[in-house]
N, CA and C atoms of all chains as a GROMACS GRO file, in nm:
protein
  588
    1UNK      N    1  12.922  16.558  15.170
    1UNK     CA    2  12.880  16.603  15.036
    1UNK      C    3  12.884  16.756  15.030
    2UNK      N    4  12.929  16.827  14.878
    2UNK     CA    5  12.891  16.922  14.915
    2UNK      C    6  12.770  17.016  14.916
    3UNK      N    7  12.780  17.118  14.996
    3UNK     CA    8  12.605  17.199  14.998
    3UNK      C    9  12.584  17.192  14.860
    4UNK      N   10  12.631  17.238  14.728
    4UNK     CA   11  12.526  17.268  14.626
    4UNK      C   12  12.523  17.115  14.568
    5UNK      N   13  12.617  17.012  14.590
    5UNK     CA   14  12.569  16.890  14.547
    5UNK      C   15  12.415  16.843  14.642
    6UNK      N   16  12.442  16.878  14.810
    6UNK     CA   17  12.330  16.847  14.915
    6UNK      C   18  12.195  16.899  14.800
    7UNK      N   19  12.181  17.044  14.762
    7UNK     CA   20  12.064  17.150  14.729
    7UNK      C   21  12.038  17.058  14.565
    8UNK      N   22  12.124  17.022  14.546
    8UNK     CA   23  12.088  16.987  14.381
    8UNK      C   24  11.988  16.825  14.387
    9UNK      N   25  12.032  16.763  14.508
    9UNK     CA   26  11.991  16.620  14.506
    9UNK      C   27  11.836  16.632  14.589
   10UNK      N   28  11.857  16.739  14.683
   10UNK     CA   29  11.678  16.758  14.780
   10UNK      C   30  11.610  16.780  14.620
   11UNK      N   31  11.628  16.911  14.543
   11UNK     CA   32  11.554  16.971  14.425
   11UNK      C   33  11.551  16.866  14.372
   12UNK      N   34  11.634  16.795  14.327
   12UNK     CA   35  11.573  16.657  14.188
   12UNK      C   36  11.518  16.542  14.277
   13UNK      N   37  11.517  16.502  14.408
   13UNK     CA   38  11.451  16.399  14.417
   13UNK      C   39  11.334  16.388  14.518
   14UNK      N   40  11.261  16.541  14.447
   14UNK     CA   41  11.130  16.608  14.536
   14UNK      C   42  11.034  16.661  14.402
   15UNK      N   43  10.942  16.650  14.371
   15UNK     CA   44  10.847  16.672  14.266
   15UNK      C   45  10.829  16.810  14.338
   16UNK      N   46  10.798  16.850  14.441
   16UNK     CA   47  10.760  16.964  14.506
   16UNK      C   48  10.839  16.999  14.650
   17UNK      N   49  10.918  17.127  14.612
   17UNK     CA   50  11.018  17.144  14.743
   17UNK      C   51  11.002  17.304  14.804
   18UNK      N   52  10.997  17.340  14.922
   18UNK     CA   53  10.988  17.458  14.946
   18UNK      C   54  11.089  17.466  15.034
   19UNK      N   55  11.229  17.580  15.017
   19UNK     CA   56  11.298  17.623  15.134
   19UNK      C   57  11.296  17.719  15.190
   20UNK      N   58  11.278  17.703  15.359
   20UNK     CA   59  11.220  17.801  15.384
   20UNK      C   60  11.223  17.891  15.512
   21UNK      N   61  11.215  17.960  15.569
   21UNK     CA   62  11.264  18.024  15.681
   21UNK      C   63  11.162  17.949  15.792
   22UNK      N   64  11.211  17.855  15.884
   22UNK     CA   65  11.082  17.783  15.959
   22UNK      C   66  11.104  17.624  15.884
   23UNK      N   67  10.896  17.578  15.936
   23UNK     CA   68  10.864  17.484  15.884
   23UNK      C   69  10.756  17.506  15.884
   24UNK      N   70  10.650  17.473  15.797
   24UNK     CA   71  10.496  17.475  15.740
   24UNK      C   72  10.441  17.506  15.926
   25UNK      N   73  10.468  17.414  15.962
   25UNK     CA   74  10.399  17.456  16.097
   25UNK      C   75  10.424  17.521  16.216
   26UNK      N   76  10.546  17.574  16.170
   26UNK     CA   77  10.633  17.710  16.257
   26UNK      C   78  10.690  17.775  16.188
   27UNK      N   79  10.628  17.836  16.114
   27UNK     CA   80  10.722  17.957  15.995
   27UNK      C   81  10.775  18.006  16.090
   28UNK      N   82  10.916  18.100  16.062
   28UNK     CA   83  10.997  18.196  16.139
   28UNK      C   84  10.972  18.323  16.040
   29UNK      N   85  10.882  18.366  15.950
   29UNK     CA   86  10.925  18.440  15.848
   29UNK      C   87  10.720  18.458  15.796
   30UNK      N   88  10.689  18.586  15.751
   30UNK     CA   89  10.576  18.623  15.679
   30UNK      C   90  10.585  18.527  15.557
   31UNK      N   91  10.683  18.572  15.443
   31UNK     CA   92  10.647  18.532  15.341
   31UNK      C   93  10.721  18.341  15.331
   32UNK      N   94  10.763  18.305  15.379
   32UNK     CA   95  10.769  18.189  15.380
   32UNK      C   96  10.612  18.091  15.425
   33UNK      N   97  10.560  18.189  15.569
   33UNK     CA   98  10.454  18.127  15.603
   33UNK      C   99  10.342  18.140  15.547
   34UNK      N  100  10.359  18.223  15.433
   34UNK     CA  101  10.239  18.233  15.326
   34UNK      C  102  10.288  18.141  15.222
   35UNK      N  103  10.346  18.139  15.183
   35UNK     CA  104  10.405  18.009  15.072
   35UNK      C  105  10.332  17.876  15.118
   36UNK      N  106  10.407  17.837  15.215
   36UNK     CA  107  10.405  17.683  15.325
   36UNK      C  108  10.216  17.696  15.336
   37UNK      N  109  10.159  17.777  15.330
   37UNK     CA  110  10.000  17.767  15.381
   37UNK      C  111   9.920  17.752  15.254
   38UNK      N  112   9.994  17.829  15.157
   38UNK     CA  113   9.945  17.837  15.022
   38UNK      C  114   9.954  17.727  14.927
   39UNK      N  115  10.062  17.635  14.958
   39UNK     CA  116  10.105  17.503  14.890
   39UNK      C  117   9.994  17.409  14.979
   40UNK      N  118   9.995  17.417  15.142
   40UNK     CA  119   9.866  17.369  15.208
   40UNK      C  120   9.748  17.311  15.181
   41UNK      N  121   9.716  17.457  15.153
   41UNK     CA  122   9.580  17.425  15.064
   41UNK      C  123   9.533  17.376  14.935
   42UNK      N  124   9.641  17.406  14.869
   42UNK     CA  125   9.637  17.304  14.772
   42UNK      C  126   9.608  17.192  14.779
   43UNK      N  127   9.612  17.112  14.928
   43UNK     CA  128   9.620  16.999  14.920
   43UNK      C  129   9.719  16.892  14.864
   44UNK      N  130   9.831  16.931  14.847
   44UNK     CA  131   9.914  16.782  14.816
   44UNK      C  132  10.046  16.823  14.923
   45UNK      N  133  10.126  16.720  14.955
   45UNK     CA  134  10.203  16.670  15.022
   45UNK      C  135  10.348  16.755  14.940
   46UNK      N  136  10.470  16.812  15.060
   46UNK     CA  137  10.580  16.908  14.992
   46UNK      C  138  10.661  16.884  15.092
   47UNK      N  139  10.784  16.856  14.996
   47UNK     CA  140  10.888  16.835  15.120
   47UNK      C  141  10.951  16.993  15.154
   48UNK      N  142  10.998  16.982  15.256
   48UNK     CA  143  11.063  17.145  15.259
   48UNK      C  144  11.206  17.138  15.384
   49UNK      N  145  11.275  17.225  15.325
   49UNK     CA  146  11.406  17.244  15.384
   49UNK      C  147  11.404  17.350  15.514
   50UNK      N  148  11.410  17.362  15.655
   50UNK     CA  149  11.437  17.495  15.714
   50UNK      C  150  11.581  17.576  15.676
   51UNK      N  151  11.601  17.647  15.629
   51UNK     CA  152  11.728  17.694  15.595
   51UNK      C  153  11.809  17.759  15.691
   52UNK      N  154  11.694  17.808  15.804
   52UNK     CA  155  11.739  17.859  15.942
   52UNK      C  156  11.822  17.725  16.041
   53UNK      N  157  11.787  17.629  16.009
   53UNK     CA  158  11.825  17.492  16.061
   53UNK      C  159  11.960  17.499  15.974
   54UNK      N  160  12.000  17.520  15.849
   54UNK     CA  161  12.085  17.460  15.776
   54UNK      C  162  12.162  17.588  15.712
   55UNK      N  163  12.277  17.662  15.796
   55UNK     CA  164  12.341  17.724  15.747
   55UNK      C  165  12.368  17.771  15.629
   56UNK      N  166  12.470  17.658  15.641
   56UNK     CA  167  12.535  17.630  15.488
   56UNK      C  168  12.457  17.642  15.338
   57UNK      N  169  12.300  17.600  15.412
   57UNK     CA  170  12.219  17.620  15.256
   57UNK      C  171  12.168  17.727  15.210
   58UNK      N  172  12.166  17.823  15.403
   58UNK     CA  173  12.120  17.906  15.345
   58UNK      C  174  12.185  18.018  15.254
   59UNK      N  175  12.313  17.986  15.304
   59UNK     CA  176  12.433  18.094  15.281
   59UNK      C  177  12.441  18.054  15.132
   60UNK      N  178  12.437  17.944  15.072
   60UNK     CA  179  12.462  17.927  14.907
   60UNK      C  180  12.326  17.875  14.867
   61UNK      N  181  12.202  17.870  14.883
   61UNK     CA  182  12.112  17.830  14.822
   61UNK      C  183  12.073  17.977  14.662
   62UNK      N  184  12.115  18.100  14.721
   62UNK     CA  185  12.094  18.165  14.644
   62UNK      C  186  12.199  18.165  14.439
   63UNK      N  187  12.285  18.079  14.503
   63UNK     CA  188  12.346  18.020  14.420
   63UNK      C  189  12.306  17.959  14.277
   64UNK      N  190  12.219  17.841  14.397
   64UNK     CA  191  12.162  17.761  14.299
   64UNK      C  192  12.124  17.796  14.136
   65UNK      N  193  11.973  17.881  14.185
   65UNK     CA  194  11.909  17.920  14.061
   65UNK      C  195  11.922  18.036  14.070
   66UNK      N  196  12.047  18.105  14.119
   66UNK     CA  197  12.053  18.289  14.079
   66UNK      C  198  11.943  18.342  14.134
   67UNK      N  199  11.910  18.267  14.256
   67UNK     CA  200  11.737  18.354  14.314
   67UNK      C  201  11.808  18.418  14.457
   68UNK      N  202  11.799  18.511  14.497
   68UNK     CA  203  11.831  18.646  14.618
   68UNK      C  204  11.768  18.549  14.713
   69UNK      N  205  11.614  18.578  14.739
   69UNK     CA  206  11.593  18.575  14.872
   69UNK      C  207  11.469  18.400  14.871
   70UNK      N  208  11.463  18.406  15.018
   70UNK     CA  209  11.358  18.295  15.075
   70UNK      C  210  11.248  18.365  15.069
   71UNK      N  211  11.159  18.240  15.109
   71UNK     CA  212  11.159  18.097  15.034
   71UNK      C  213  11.169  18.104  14.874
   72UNK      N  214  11.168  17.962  14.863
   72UNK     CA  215  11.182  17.915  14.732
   72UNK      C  216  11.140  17.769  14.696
   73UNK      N  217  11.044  17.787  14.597
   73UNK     CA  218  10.969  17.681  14.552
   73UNK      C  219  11.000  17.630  14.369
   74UNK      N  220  11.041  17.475  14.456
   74UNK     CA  221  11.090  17.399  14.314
   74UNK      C  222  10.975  17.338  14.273
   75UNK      N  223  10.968  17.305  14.145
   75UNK     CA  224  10.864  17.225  14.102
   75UNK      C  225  10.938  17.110  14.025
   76UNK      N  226  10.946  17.000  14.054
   76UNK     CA  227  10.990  16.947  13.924
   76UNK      C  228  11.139  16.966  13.845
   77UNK      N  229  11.201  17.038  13.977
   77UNK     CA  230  11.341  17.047  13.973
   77UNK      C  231  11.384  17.218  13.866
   78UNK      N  232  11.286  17.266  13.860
   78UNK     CA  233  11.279  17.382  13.855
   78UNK      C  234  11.238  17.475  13.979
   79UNK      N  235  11.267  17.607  13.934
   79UNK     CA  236  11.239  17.746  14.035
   79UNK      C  237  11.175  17.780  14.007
   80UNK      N  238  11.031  17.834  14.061
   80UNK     CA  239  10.917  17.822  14.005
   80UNK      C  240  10.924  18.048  14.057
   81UNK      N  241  10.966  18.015  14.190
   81UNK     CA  242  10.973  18.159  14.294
   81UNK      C  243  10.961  18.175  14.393
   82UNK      N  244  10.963  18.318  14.466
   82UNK     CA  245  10.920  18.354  14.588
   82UNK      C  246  10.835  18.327  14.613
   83UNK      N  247  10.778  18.388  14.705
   83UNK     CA  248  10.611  18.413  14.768
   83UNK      C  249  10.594  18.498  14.729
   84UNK      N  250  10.644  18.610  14.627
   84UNK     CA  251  10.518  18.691  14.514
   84UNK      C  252  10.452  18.589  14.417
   85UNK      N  253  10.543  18.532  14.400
   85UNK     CA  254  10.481  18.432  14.290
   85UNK      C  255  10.367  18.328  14.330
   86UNK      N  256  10.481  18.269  14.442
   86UNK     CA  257  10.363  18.157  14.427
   86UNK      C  258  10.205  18.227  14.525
   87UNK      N  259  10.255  18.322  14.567
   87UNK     CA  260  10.050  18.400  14.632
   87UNK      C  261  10.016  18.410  14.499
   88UNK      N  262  10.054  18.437  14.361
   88UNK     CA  263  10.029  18.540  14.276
   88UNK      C  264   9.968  18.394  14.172
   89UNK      N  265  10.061  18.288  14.230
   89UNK     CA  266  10.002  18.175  14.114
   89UNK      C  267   9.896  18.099  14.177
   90UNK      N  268   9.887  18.092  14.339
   90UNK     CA  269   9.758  18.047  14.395
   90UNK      C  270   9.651  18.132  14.375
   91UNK      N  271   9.670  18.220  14.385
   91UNK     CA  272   9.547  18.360  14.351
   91UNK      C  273   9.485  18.309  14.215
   92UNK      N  274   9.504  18.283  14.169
   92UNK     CA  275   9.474  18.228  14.014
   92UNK      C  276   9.478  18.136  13.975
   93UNK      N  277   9.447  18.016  14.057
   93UNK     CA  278   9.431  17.904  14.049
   93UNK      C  279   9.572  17.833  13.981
   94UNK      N  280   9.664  17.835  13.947
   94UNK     CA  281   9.738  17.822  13.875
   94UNK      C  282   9.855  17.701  13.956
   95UNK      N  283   9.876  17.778  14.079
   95UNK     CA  284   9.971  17.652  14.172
   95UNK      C  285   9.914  17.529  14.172
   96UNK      N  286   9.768  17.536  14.154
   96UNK     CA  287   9.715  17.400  14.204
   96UNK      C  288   9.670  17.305  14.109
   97UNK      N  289   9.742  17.351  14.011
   97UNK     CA  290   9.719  17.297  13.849
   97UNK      C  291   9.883  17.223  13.853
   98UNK      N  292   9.999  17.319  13.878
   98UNK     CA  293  10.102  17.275  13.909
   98UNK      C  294  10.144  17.180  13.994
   99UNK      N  295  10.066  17.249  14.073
   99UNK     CA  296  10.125  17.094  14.193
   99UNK      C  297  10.059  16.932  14.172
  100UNK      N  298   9.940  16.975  14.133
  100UNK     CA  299   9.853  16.852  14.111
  100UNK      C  300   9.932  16.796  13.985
  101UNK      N  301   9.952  16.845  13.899
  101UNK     CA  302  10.041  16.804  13.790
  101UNK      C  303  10.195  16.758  13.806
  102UNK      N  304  10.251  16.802  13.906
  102UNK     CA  305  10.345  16.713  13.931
  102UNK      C  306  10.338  16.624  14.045
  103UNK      N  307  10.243  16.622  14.103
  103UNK     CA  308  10.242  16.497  14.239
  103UNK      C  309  10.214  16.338  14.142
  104UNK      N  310  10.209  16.408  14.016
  104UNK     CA  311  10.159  16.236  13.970
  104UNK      C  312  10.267  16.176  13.932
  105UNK      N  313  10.979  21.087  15.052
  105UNK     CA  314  11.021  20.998  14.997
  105UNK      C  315  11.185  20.934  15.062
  106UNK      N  316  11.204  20.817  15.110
  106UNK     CA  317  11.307  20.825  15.139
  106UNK      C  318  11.428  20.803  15.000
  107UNK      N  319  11.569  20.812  15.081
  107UNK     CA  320  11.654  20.813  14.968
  107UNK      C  321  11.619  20.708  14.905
  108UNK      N  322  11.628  20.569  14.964
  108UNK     CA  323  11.624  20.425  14.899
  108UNK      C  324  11.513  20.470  14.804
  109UNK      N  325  11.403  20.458  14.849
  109UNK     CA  326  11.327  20.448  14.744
  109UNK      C  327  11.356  20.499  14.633
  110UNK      N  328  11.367  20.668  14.665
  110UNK     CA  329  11.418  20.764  14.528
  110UNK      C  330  11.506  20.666  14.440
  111UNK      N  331  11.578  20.551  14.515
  111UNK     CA  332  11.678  20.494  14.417
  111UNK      C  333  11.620  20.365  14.359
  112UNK      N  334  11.547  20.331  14.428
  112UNK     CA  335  11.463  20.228  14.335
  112UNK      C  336  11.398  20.257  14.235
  113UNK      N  337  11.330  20.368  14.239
  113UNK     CA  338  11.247  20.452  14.135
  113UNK      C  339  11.343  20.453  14.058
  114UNK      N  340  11.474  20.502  14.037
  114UNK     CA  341  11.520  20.550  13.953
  114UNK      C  342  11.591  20.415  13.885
  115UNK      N  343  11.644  20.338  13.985
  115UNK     CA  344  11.694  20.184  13.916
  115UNK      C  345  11.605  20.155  13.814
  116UNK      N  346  11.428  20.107  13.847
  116UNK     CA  347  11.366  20.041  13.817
  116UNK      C  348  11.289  20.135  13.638
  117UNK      N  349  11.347  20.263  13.642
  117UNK     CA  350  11.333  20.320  13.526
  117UNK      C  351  11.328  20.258  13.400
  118UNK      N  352  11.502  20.172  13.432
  118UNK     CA  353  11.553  20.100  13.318
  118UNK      C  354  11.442  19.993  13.260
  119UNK      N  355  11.327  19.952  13.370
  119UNK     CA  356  11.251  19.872  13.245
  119UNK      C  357  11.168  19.928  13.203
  120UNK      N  358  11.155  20.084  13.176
  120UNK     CA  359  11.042  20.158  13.131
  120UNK      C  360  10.868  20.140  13.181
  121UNK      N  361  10.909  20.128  13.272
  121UNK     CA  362  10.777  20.076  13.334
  121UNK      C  363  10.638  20.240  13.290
  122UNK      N  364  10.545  20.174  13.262
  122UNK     CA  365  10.398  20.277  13.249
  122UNK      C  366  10.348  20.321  13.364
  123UNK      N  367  10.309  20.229  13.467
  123UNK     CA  368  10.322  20.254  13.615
  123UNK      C  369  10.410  20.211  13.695
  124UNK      N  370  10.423  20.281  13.798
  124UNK     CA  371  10.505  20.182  13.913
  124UNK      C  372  10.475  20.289  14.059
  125UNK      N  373  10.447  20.171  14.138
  125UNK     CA  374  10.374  20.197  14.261
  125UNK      C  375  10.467  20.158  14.352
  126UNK      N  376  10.530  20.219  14.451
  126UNK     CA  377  10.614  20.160  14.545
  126UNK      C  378  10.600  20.239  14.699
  127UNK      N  379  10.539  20.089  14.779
  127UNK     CA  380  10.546  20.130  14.902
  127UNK      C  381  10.641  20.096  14.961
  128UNK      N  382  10.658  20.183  15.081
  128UNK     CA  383  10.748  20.106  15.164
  128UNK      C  384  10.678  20.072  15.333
  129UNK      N  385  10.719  19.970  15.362
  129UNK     CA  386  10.652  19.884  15.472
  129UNK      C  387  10.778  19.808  15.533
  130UNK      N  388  10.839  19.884  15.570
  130UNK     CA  389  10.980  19.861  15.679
  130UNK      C  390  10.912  19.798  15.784
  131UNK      N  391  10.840  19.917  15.850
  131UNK     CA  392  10.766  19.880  15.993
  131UNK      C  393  10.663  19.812  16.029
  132UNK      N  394  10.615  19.708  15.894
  132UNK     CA  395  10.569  19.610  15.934
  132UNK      C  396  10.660  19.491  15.979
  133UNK      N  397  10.810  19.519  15.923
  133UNK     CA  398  10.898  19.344  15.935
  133UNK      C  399  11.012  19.442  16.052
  134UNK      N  400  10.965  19.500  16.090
  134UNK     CA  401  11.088  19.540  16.163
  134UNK      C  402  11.097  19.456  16.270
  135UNK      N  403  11.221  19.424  16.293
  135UNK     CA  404  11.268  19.324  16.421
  135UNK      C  405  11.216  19.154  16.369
  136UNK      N  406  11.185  19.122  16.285
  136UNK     CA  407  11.136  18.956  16.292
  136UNK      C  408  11.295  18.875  16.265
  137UNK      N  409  11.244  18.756  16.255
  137UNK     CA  410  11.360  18.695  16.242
  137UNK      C  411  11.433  18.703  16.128
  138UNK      N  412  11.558  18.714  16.107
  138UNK     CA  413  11.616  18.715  15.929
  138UNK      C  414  11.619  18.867  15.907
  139UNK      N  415  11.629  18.954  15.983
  139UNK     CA  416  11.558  19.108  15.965
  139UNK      C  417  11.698  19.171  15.983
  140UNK      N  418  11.816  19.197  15.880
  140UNK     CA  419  11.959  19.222  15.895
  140UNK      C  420  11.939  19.430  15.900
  141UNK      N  421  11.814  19.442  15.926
  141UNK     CA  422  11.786  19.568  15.922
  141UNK      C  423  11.785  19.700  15.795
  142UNK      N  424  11.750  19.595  15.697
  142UNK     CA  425  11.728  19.662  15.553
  142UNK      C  426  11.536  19.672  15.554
  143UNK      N  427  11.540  19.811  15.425
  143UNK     CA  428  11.386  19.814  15.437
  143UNK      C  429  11.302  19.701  15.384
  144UNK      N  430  11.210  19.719  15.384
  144UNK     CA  431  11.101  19.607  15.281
  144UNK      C  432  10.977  19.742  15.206
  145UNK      N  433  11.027  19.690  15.081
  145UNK     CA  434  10.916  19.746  15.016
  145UNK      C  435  10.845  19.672  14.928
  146UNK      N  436  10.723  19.725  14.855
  146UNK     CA  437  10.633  19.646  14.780
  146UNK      C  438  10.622  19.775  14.625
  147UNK      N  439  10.627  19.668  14.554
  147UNK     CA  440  10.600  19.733  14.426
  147UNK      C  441  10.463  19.688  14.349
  148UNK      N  442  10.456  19.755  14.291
  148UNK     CA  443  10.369  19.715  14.178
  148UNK      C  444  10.419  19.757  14.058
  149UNK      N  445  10.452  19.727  13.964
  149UNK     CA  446  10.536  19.789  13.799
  149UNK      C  447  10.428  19.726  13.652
  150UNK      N  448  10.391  19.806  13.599
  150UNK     CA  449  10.351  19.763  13.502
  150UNK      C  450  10.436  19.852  13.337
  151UNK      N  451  10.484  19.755  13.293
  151UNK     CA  452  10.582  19.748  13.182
  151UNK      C  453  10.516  19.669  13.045
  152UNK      N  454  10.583  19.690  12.908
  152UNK     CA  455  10.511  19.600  12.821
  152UNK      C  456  10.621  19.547  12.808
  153UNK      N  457  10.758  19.566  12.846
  153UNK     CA  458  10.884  19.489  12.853
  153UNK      C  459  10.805  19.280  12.920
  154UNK      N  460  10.747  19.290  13.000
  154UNK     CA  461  10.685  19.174  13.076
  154UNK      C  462  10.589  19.135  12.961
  155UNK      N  463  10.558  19.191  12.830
  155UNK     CA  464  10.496  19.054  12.749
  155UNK      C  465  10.546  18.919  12.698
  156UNK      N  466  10.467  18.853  12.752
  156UNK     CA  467  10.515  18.668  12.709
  156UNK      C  468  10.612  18.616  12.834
  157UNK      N  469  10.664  18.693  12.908
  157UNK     CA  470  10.748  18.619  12.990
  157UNK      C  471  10.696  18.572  13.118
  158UNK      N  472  10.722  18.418  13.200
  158UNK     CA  473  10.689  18.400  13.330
  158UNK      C  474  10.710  18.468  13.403
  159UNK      N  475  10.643  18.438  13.524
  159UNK     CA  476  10.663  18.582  13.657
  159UNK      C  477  10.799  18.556  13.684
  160UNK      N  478  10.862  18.424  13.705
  160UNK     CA  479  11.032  18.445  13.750
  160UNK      C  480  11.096  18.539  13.676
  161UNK      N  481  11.046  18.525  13.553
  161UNK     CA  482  11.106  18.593  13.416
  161UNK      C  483  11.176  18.765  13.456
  162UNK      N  484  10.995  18.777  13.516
  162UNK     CA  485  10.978  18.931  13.487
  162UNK      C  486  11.030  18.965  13.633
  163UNK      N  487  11.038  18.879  13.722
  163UNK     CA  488  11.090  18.907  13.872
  163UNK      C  489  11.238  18.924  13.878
  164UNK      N  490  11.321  18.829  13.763
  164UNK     CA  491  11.442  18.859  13.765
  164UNK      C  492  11.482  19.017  13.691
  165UNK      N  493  11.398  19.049  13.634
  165UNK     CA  494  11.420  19.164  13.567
  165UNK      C  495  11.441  19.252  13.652
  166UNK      N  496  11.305  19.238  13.769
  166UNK     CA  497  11.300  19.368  13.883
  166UNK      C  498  11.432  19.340  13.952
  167UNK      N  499  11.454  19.247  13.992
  167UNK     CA  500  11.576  19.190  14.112
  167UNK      C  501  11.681  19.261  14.034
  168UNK      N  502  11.725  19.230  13.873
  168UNK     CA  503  11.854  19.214  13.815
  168UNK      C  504  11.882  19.382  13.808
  169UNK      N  505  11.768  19.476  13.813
  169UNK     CA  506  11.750  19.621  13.807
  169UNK      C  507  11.800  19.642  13.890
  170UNK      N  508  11.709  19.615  14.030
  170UNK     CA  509  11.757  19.664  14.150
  170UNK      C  510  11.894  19.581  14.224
  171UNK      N  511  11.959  19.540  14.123
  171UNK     CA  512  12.062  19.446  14.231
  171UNK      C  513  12.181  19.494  14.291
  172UNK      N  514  12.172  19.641  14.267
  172UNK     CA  515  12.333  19.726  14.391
  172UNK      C  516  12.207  19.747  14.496
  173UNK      N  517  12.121  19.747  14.487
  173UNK     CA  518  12.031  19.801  14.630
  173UNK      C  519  11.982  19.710  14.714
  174UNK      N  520  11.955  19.586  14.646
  174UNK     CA  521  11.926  19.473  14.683
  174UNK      C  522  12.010  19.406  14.769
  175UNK      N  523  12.193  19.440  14.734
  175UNK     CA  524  12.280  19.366  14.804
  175UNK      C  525  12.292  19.444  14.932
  176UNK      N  526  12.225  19.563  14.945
  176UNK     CA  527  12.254  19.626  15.054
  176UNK      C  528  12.126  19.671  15.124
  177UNK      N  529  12.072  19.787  15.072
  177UNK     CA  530  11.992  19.900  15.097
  177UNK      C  531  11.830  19.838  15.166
  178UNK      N  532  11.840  19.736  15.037
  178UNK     CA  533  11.670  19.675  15.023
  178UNK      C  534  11.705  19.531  15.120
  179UNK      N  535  11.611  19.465  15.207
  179UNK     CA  536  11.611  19.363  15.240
  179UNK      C  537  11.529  19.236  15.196
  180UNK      N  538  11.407  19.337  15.142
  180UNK     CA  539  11.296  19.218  15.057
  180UNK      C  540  11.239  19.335  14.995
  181UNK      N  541  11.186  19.270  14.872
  181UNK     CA  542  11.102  19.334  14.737
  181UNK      C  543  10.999  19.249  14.707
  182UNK      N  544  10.889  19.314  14.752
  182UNK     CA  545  10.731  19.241  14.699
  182UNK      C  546  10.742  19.288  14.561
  183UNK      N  547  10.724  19.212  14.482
  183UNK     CA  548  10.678  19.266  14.358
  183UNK      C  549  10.516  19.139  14.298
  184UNK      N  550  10.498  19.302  14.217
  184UNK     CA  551  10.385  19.260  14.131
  184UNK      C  552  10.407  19.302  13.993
  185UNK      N  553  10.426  19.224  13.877
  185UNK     CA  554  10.474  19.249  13.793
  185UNK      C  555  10.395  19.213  13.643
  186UNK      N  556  10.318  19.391  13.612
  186UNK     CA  557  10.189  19.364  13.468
  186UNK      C  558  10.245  19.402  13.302
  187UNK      N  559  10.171  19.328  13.275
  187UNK     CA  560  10.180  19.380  13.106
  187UNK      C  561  10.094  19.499  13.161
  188UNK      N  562  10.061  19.599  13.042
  188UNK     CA  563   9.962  19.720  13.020
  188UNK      C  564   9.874  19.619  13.057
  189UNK      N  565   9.862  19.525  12.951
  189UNK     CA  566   9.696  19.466  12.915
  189UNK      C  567   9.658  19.407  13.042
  190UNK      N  568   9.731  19.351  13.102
  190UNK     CA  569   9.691  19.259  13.248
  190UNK      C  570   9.616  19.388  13.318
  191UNK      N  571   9.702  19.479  13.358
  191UNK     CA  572   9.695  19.623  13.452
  191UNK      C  573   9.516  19.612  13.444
  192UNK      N  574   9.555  19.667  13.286
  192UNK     CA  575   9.401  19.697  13.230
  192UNK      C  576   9.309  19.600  13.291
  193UNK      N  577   9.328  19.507  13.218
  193UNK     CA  578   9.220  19.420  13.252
  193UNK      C  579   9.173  19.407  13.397
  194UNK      N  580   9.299  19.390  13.505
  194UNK     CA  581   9.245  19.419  13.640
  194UNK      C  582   9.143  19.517  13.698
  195UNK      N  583   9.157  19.639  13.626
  195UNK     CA  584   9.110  19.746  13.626
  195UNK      C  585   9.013  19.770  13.589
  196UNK      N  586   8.944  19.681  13.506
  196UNK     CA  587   8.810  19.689  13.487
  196UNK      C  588   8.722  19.585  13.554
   0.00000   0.00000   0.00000
């Protein structure tokens, strides 16, 4: 298959996706491992891609949604952002309105 | 001030920003993994260009500003991105 068909099918058939430098429980990366800890606590369940594992995705993931850098958090088959964002939307209760809202 | 920055400052003009705060913090990410040896800086910008729009919104703005520096110069951009009124309101 190809990578942006691979990136298009993880994003639509994940309510909540993070890709990311690492994995939740071995970040390779600061702001990834603030993302992955920050979705955490939220409490609900996120699938997530290592991109360090997966070349190819990482090299065209920026593709996708015209977004530069890692991580990157889908919601609902949208780009929600970096880890300015999503610290910036947990800081404010706001991710956990999101996430809880789409885990249903 | 280094050059980069001077050039971010001056990129990031174009959204007329009221404030804008920019550190740079290279030598906190220096050497980690993914580290192609570009700086890392952190902004803070407060613009009224950013009323009504989501943070991706207003993040693509900063990115789409800075994007000859970005492909090279810059390696990551913290941003924080206010209306006046947000600024304000933090501020009190």
């Amino acid at each position: 298959m190809d990578v942006m068909d691979r990136i298009k099918q993880a994003v639509e058939a994940n309510n909540i996706i993070l890709f990311m430098k690492g994995t939740p429980d071995f970040p390779q990366c600061g702001f990834s491992s603030r993302s992955s800890a920050a979705l955490t606590e939220c409490g609900v369940e996120f699938a997530y891609i290592n991109v360090l594992a997966e070349p190819e995705v990482r090299e065209n993931l920026h593709r996708y949604a015209d977004w530069p850098t890692f991580p990157q958090l889908y919601i609902e088959g949208e780009l929600v952002g970096g880890c300015d964002i999503v610290m910036e939307l947990y800081e404010t209760g706001e991710l956990k309105k999101m996430v809880e809202t789409a885990g249903k | 001030m280094t050059t980069i920055e001077a050039q971010l400052r001056d990129a990031l003009t174009t959204l007329n920003p009221s404030q804008l705060n920019i550190t740079d913090d290279s030598a906190e990410h220096a050497g980690h993994a993914g580290n192609t040896g570009g700086s890392h800086f952190t902004i803070t910008i407060v613009s009224d260009i950013f009323e009504g729009l989501s943070l991706i919104k207003r993040h693509r703005l900063v990115n789409n500003a800075a994007a000859d520096l970005l492909r090279q110069d810059i390696h990551a951009l913290s941003i924080k991105a206010k209306t006046t009124s947000e600024y304000e309101s933090n501020l009190s």
